[in-house]
Phi, psi and omega in degrees: 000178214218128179277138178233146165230104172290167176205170167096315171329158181166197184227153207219164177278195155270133184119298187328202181199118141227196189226122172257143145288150169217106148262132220256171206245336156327143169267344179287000199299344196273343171285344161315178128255147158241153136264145186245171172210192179199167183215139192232118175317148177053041200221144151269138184345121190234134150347147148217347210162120191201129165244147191288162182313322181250040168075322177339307188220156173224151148235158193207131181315156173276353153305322191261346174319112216072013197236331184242175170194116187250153203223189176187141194246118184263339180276343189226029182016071187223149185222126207218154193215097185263122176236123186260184206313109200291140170236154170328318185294339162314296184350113147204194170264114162266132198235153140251186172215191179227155190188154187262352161201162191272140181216161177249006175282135208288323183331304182302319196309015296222359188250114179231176162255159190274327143131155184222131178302135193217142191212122173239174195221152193265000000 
């Protein structure tokens, strides 16, 4: 397993932006897929967005879609979730993970992060 630390999370209007981090403490992160998903009070844990190790594919839930984009620095085991006009329904812990192919299954995952708040206000 792979240590991951998300940042960046915080609270934004609706309409804002931000961009969270995840850096992984591994040396092997390039060898991943990473992903991010989120938890919503009372909500279960949901897929958001996961890129393969050499950038090659991406996928995205169809909520965030045209609205998020994850990128990755493989040189800086940095994983990255640029998020655009943002809606109240964003609101969650958003985490990232690690996983050995890309899914949109929380299973595949095995590797987490402790996780970061994202609020957006209407």
């Amino acid at each position: 397993q792979v240590q991951l630390q998300e940042s960046g999370g915080g609270l934004v209007q609706a309409g804002g932006s931000l961009r969270l981090s995840c850096v992984a403490s591994d040396r092997t992160f390039s060898r991943y897929v990473m992903g991010w998903h989120r938890q919503a009070p009372g909500k279960e844990r949901e897929f958001v967005a996961a890129i393969s190790w050499n950038r090659g594919r991406t996928i995205y839930a169809d909520s965030v879609k045209g609205r998020f984009t994850i990128s990755r620095d493989n040189a800086k085991n940095t994983v990255y979730l640029e998020m655009n006009n943002l809606k109240p329904e964003d609101t969650a812990v958003y985490y990232c993970a690690a996983a050995q192919y890309l899914t949109v299954l929380r299973s595949a995952y095995d590797s987490w992060g402790q996780g970061t708040q994202v609020t957006v206000s209407s």
